[in-house]
C-alpha positions as CSV (number, residue, x, y, z in Angstrom):
1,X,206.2,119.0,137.5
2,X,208.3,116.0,138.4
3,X,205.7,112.8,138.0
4,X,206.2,110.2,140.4
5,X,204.3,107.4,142.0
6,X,203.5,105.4,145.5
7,X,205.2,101.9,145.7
8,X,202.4,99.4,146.4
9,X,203.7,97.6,149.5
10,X,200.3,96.2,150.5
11,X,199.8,94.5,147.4
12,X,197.5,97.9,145.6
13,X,195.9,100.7,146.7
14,X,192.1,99.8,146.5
15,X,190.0,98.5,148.9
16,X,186.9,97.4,147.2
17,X,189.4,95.4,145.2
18,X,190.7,91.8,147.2
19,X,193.3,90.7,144.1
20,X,194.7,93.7,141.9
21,X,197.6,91.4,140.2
22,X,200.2,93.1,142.5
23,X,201.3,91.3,145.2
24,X,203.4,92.5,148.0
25,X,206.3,90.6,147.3
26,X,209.7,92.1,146.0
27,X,209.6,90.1,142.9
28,X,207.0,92.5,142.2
29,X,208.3,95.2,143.6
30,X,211.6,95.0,141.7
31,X,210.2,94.5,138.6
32,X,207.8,97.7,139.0
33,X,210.6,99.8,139.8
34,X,213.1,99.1,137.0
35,X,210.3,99.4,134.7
36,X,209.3,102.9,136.1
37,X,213.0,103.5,136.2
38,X,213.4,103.4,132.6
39,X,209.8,104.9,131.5
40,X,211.2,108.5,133.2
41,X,209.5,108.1,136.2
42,X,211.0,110.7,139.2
43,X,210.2,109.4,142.6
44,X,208.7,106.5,144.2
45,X,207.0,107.3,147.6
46,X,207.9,104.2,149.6
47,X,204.6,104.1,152.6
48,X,205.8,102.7,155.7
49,X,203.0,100.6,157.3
50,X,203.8,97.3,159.8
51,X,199.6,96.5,159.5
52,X,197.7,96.6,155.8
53,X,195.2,98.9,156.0
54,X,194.4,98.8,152.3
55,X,193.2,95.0,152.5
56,X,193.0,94.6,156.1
57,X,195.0,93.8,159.2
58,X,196.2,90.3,158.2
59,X,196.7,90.9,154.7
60,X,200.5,90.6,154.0
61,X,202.7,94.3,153.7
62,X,206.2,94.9,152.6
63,X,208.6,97.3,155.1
64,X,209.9,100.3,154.3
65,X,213.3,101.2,155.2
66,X,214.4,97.3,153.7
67,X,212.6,97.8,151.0
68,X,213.9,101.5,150.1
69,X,217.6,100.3,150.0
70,X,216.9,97.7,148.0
71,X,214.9,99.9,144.9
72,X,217.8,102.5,144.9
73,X,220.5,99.1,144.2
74,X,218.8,98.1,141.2
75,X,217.6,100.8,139.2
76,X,219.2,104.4,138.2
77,X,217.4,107.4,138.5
78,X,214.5,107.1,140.5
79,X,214.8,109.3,143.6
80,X,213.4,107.1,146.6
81,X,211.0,109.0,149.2
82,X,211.0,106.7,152.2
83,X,208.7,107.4,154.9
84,X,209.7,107.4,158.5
85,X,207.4,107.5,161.5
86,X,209.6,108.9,164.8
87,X,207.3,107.0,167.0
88,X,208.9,103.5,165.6
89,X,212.7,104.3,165.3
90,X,215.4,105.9,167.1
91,X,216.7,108.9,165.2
92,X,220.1,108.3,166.3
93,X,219.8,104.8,163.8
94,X,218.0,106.7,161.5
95,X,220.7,108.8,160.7
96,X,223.2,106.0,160.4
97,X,220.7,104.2,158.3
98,X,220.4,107.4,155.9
99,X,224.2,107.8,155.6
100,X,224.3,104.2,154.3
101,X,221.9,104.1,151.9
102,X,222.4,107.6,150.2
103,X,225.6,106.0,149.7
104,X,223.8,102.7,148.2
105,X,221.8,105.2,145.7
106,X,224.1,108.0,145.0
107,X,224.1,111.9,145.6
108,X,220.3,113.0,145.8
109,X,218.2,110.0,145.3
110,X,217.1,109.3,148.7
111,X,214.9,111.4,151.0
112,X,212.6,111.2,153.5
113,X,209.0,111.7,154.3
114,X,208.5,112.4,158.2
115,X,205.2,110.8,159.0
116,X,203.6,112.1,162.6
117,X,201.6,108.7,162.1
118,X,197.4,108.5,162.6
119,X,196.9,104.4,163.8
120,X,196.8,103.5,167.1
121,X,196.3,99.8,166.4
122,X,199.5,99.7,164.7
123,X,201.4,101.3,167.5
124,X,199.8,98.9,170.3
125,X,201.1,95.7,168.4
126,X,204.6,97.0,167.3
127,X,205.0,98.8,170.4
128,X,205.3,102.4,168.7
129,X,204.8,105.6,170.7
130,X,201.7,107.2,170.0
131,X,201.2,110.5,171.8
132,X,199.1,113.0,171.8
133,X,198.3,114.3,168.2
134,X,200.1,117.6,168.6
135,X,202.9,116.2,170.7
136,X,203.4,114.0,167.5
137,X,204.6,116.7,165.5
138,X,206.9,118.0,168.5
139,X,208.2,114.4,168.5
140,X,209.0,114.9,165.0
141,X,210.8,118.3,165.2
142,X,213.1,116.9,167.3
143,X,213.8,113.8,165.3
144,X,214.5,115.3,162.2
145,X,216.8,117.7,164.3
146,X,219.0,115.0,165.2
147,X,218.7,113.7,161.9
148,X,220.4,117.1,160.4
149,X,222.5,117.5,164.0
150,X,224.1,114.1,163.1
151,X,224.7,114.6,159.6
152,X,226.6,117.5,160.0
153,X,228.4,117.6,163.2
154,X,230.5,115.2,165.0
155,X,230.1,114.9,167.8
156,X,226.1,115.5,168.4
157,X,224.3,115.8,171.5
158,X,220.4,116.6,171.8
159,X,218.4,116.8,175.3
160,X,214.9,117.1,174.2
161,X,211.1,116.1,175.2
162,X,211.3,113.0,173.1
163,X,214.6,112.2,173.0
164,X,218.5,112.2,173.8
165,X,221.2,111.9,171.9
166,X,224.7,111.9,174.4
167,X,228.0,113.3,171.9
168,X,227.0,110.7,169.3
169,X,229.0,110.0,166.6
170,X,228.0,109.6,162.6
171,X,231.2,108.0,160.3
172,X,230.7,107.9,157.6
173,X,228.3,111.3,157.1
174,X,225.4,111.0,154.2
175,X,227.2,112.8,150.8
176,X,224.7,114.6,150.7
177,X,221.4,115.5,153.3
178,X,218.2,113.4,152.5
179,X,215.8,116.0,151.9
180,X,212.8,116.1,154.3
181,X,209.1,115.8,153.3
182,X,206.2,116.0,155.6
183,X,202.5,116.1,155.4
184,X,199.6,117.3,157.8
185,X,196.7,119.5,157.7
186,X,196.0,120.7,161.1
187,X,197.1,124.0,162.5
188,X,199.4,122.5,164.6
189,X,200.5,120.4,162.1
190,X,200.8,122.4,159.1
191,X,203.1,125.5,161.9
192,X,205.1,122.1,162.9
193,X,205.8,121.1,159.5
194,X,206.7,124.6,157.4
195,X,209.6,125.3,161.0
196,X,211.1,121.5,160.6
197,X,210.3,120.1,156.8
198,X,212.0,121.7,153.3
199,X,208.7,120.6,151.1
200,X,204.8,119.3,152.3
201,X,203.3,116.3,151.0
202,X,199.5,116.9,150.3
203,X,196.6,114.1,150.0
204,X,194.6,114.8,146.8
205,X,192.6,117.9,146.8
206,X,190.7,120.0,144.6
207,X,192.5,123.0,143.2
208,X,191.0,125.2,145.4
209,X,192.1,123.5,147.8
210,X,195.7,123.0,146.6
211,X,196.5,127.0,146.0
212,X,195.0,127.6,149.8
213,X,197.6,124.9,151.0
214,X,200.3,126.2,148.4
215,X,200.1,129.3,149.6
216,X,199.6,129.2,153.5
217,X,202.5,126.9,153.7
218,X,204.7,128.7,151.8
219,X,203.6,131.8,153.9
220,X,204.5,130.1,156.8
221,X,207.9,129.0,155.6
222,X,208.9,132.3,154.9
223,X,208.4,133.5,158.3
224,X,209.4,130.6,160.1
225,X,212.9,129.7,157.9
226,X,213.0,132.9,155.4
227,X,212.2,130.9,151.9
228,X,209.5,128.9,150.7
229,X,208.6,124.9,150.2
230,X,211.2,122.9,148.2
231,X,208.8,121.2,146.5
232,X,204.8,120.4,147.1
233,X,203.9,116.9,146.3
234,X,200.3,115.2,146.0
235,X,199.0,111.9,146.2
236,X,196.3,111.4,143.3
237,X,194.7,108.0,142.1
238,X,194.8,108.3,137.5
239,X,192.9,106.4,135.4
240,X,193.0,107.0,131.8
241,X,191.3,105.5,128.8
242,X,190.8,106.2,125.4
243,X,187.5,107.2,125.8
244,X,186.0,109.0,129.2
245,X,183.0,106.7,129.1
246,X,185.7,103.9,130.1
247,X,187.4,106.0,132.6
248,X,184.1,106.6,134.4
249,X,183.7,102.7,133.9
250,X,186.8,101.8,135.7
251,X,185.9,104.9,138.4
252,X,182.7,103.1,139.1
253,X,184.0,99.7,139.7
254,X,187.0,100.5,142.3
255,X,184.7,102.9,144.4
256,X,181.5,100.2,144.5
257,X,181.7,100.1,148.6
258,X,181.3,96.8,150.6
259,X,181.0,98.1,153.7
260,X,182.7,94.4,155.0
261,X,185.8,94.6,153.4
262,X,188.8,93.9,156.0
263,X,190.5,97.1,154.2
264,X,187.8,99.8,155.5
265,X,189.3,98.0,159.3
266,X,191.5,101.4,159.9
267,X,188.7,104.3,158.3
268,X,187.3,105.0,161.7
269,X,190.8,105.1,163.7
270,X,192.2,106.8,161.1
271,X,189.5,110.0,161.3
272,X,189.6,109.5,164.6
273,X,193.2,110.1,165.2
274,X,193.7,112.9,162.7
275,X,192.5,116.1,162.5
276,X,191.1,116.6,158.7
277,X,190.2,119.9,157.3
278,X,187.5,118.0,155.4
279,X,185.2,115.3,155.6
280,X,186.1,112.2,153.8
281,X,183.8,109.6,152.9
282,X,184.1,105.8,152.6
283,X,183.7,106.2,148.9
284,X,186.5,108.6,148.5
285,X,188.6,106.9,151.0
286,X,188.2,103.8,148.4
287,X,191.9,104.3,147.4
288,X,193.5,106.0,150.2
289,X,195.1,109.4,150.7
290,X,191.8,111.4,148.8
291,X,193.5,110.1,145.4
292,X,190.2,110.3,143.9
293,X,189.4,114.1,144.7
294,X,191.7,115.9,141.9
295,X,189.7,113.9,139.1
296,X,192.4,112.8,137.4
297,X,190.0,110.3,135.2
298,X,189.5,110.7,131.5
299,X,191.1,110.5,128.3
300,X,195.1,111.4,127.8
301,X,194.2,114.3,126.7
302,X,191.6,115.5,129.5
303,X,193.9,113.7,132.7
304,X,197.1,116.1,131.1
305,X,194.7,119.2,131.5
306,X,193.6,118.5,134.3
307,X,198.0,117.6,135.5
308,X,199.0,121.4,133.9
309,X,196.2,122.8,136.3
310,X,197.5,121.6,139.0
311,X,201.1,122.6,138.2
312,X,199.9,126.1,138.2
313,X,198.5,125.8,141.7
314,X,201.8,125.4,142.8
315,X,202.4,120.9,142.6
316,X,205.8,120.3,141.8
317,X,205.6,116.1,142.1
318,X,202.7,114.0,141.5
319,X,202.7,111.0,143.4
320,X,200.4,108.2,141.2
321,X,198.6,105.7,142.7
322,X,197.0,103.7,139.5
323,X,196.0,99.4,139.8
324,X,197.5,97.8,138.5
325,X,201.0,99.6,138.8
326,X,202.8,97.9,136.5
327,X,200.3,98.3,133.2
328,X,198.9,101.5,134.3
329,X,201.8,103.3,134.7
330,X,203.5,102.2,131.1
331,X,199.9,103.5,130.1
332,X,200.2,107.1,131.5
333,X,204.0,107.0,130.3
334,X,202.8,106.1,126.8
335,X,200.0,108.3,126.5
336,X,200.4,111.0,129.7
337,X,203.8,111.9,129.0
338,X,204.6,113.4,125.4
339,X,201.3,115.5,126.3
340,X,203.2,117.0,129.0
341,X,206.3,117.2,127.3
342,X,208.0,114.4,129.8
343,X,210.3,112.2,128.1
344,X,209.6,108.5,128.3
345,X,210.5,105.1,127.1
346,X,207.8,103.6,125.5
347,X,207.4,99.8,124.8
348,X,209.8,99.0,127.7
């Protein structure tokens, strides 16, 4: 398992939490990511989000694509997953934009999470299109189709639903392809994803739940492309500490709900607008993306344990979401890693 984590661009994750020492600023940004960089960490999942819906609507947040470029020009490994939402950019640009920054990072270190977007809001005030929920995902086939028309044929054209592309032309072409992530959990969704995506991004789940996903999607990439996911990545929210008393400490004081906060603005829109195969509630949804639900809270030894499970129901890159970043991951690295056999830096 590759071990990777979410790049905070809305100054944390939590929203019970108002200051986690992390501010969205690329200061802090830059420093986070040289420091994972060197610790051994794989990929950084870069969110894109115009509106903050950790701490609220008017709460500052860092953009994506920007932000993405710059992280691959100063550090040296660390593979960059930059979301993309097609209802906010024209895939034509997209493709140019991809050329040029797999050229700013080198060969493999740049790839892209296709995102069939969930907030209305957002779209209203940065005039985004927001269909239908399954016409999302059509939109989304077709812009990752010109993505890989335009990266490998000159010239393109592309007469679709969404969108047209006339004989287009792509000089210089990416060295090599971004690889395409995507995430979703409806039917419609999940069909969309395994015809149009080489590896699924999962919100945290319980192992159950993982091998279901594992294996229906790789099922479904078999018959659709004739091979299975790339890779299966999961967003999950670690907290370790020497003893599990102090985990369970730290648990209880991130998921203490104020139903006020500014940051539970989106929790209604956003289970409005996508169609869950569970029920989340406002204490889970504390940090986002079910981070909470693989129980990745203990000791070194008992958060490893609980990482090897889910490496045998089929994860290939965990995707950490731990506050704050910058002394919680050189924790994990410290204590996670030599239990998992993962080579890191320590005291960096």
């Amino acid at each position: 398992m590759d071990l990777g984590y979410w790049t905070p661009v809305y100054g944390g994750y939590l929203r019970n939490v108002g200051d986690e020492g992390m501010p969205a600023t690329w200061a802090y940004i830059r420093e986070l990511s040289q420091l994972s960089d060197r610790l051994g960490y794989h990929t950084t999942l870069v969110p894109e989000l115009y509106l903050n819906d950790r701490k609220g609507t008017d709460a500052p947040s860092l953009e994506a694509w920007s932000l993405s470029a710059a992280i691959l020009a100063v550090t040296d490994r660390l593979r960059v997953l930059t979301a993309v939402r097609p209802g906010f950019h024209l895939p034509a640009v997209t493709a140019k934009e991809s050329a040029t920054i797999v050229d700013i990072g080198g060969d493999g270190r740049f790839a892209l999470n296709v995102v069939a977007a969930w907030w209305e809001e957002e779209a209203r005030q940065y005039g985004g299109r927001f269909t239908r929920h399954d016409e999302r995902y059509e939109q989304a086939r077709e812009f990752v189709e010109i993505l890989r028309g335009l990266w490998t044929q000159t010239p393109f054209g592309y007469d679709g639903a969404h969108f047209r592309i006339d004989d287009a032309i792509l000089s210089p072409k990416p060295a090599s392809q971004p690889a395409i992530f995507a995430g979703g959990e409806s039917e419609h969704g999940r069909e969309s994803i395994a015809g149009f995506s080489d590896s699924y991004v999962l919100h945290g789940g319980t192992l159950d739940e993982v091998r279901a996903k594992v294996a229906d999607m790789n099922e479904r990439r078999l018959r659709l492309a004739g091979r299975p996911i790339d890779e299966f990545g999961m967003a999950a929210y670690v907290i370790v500490r020497d003893t599990e008393a102090e985990a369970q400490a730290e648990l209880e004081r991130i998921t203490t709900v104020d139903p006020g906060s500014p940051g539970y603005a989106s929790f209604e829109e956003f289970v409005k607008n996508s169609q869950l195969d569970i029920e989340v509630s406002r204490r889970e949804y504390s940090v986002g993306t079910r981070g909470l639900r693989p129980g990745l809270v203990g000791t070194p030894e008992q958060v490893a344990d609980r990482i090897r499970a889910y490496e045998e129901a089929g994860i290939t890159l965990l995707l950490i979401q731990s506050s704050p970043a910058r002394e919680e991951l050189a924790r994990i690295a410290e204590q996670v890693f030599p239990l998992l056999g993962v080579g890191a830096r320590v005291g960096v």
